[in-house]
C-alpha positions as CSV (number, residue, x, y, z in Angstrom):
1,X,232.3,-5.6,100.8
2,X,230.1,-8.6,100.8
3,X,227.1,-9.6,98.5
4,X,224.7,-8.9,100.6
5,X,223.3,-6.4,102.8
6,X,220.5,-6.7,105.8
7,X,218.4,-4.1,107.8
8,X,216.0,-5.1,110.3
9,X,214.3,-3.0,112.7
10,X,213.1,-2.9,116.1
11,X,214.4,-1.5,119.9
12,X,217.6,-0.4,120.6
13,X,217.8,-3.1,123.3
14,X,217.0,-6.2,120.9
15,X,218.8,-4.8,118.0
16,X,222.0,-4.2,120.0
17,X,221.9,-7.9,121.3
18,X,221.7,-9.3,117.5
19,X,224.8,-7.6,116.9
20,X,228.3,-9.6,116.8
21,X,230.6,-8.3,114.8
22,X,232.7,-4.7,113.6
23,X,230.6,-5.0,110.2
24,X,227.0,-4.4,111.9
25,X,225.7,-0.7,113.0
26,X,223.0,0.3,115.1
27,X,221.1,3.6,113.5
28,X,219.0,5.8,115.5
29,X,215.9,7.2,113.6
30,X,216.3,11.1,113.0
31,X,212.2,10.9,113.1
32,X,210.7,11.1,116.1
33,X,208.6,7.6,116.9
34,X,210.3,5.5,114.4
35,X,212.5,2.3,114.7
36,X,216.2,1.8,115.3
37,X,217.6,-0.1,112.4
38,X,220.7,-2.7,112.2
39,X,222.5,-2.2,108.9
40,X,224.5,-5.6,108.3
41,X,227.1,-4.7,105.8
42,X,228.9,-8.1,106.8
43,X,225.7,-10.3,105.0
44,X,226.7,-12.8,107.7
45,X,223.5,-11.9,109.7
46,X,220.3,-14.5,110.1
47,X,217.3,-12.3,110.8
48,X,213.4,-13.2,111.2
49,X,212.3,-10.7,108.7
50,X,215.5,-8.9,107.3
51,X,215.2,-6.5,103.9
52,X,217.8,-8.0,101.8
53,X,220.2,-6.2,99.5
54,X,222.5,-7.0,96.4
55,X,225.2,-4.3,96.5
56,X,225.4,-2.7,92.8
57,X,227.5,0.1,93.7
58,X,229.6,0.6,96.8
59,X,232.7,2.6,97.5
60,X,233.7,4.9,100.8
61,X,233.1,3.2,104.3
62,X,230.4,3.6,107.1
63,X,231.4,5.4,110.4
64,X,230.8,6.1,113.9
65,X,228.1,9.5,114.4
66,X,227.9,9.5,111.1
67,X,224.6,10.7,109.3
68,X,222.9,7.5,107.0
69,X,220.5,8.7,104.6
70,X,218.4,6.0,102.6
71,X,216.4,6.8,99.6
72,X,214.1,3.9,98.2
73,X,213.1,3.8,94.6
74,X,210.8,1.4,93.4
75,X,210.8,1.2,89.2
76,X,209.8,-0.5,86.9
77,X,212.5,-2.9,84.9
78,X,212.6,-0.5,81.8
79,X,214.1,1.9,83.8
80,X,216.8,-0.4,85.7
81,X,219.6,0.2,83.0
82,X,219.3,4.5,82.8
83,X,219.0,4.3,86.6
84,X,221.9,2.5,87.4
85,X,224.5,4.4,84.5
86,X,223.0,7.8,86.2
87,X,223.6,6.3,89.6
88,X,227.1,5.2,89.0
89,X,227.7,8.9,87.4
90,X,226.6,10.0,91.0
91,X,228.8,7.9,92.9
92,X,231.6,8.5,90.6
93,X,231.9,12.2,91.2
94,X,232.0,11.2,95.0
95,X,234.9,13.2,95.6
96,X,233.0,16.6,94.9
97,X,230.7,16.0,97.8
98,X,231.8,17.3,101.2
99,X,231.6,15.3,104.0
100,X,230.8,11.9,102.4
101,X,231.4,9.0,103.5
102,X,230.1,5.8,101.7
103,X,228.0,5.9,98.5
104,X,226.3,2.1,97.8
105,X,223.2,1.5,95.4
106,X,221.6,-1.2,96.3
107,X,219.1,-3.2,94.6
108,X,216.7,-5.8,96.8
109,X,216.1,-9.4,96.9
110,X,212.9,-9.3,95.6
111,X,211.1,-9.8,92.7
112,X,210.3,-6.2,92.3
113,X,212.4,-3.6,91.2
114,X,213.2,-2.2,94.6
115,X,216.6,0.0,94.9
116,X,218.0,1.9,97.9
117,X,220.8,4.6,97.3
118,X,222.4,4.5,101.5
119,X,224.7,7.9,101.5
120,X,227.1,8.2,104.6
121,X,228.1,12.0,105.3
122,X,230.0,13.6,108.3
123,X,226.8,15.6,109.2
124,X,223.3,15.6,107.8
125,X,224.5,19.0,106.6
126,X,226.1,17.7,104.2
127,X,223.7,15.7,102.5
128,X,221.5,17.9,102.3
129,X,223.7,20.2,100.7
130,X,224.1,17.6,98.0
131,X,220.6,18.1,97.1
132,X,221.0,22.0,95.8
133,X,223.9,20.9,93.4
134,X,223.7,20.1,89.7
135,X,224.5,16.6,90.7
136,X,221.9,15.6,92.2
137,X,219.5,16.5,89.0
138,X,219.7,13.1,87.1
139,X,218.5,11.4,90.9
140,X,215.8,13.9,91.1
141,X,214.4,12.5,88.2
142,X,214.2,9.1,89.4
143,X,212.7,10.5,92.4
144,X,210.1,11.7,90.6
145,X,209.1,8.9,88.4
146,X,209.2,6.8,91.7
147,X,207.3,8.8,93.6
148,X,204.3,9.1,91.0
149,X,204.7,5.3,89.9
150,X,206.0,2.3,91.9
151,X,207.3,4.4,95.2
152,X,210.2,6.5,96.9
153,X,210.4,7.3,100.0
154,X,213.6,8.6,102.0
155,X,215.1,8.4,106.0
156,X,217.8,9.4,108.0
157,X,219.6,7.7,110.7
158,X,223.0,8.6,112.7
159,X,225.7,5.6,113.5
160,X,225.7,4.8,117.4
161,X,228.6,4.9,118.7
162,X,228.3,1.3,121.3
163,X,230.4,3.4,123.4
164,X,227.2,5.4,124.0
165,X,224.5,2.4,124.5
166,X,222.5,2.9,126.8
């Protein structure tokens, strides 16, 4: 895994033509009206206006059809330390979670204190699931506090196959 990873967003079209290597995904938005996404895992990419991440956390791998689910949380820095221990207690238990795939906290280039949890499952299903377990207590926490403070917001996206491209 590299040291950096990119999103940027636009059309299918001109998101598909950025893309040059096996490390680099086009998502489709699971809400209607948004915008496709390129998820750079490779950090190789140069980008106009990419969001920049510094990995944290990473382990499992992103596949084809599968279901991305991002959840932003933006905190303040006395929270960075209890955040990350209860995050890597998360991504630790990954093996109890059905269906997932990769599990990477990320934290962005910025002088904020900006992190995105990206969870790759076999179906949405499956993440979703996640949410009704005792694990996912400690991160409903943080999604609290973010919410009422400095932001949170969450999205889904499934991996395009380029076999499908249109």
């Amino acid at each position: 895994m590299t040291n950096r990873i990119q999103t940027v967003f636009g059309t299918q079209g001109v998101l598909r033509s950025l893309m040059h290597n096996d490390q680099q995904f086009l998502l489709e938005p699971s809400n209607h009206g948004a915008d496709y996404a390129l998820l750079d895992l490779s950090g190789e990419g140069r980008y106009t206006m990419p969001v920049t991440y510094r990995p944290v956390i990473s382990t499992g791998h992103v596949a084809l059809n599968e279901y991305i689910h991002f959840m932003h949380f933006g905190l303040t820095s006395d929270d960075v330390s209890v955040f990350e221990a209860n995050m890597a207690k998360l991504i630790d238990q990954r093996e109890q979670y059905p269906g997932v795939g990769m599990m990477c906290l990320m934290r962005e280039e910025s002088p904020e204190v900006n992190y995105m949890l990206m969870t790759s499952w076999l179906r949405g299903s499956n993440y979703f699931a996640l949410k009704t377990t005792p694990a996912f207590k400690p991160l409903q926490a943080f999604t609290n506090r973010a919410a009422s403070a400095n932001g949170y917001f969450e999205t889904g996206y499934k991996v395009l196959d380029p076999a499908t491209f249109q």
